[in-house]
N, C-alpha and C positions, 0 to 999 in steps of 0.2 A: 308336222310336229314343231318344223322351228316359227313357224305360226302362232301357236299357242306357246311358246314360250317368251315373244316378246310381246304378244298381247300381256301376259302376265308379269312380265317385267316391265312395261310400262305402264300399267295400275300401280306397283308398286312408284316409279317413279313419280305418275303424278300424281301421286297420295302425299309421298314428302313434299315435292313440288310446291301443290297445294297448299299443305302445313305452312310452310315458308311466306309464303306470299302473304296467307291470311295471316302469321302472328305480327309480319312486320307492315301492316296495310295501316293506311292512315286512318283517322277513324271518322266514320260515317261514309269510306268507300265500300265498291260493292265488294264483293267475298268472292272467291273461287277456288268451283268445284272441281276435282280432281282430274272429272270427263272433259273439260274443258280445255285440257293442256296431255287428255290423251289423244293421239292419232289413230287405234283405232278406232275410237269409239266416233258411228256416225253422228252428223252433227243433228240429224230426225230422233235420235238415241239420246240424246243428252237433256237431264234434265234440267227444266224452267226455274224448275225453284230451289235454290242454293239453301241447304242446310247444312252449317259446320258447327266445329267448336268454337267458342269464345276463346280469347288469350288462355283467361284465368284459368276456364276445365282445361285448355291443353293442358298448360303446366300441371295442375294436379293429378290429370292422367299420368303424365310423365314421370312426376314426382313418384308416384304409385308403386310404376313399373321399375323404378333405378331402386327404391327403399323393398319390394320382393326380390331382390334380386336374380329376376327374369333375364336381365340382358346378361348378367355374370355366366349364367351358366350357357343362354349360347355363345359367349365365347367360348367357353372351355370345351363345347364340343368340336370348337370349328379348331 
């Protein structure tokens, strides 16, 4: 059990991770993928070919989720 909880706590970790790295990368460097800054995941598991967002969808994504105000109400349940 506490196996699969930091498996899942670190997806979520290197999913921001990832975010991070990719929005502030120089440009024309490579990209990376969330698997690649997770420890579980083996390294015969992880995939070859890096598909992310670009800066600009982050942000629009972002912008998306702060203007429904998605993250307002998980706070208000926490």
């Amino acid at each position: 059990m506490a196996d699969g909880r930091g498996e899942f706590e670190w997806n979520q970790t290197a999913a921001v991770e990832s975010l991070i790295i990719n929005m502030n990368r120089k440009e024309g460097s490579k990209t990376v993928h969330p698997d690649e800054l997770n420890p579980y995941v083996k390294k015969a598991e992880r995939r070859k070919k890096n598909t992310t967002l670009t800066g600009a969808a982050a942000w629009d994504y972002f912008r998306h989720v702060v203007e429904s105000g998605a993250l307002a109400r998980v706070a208000k349940k926490q």
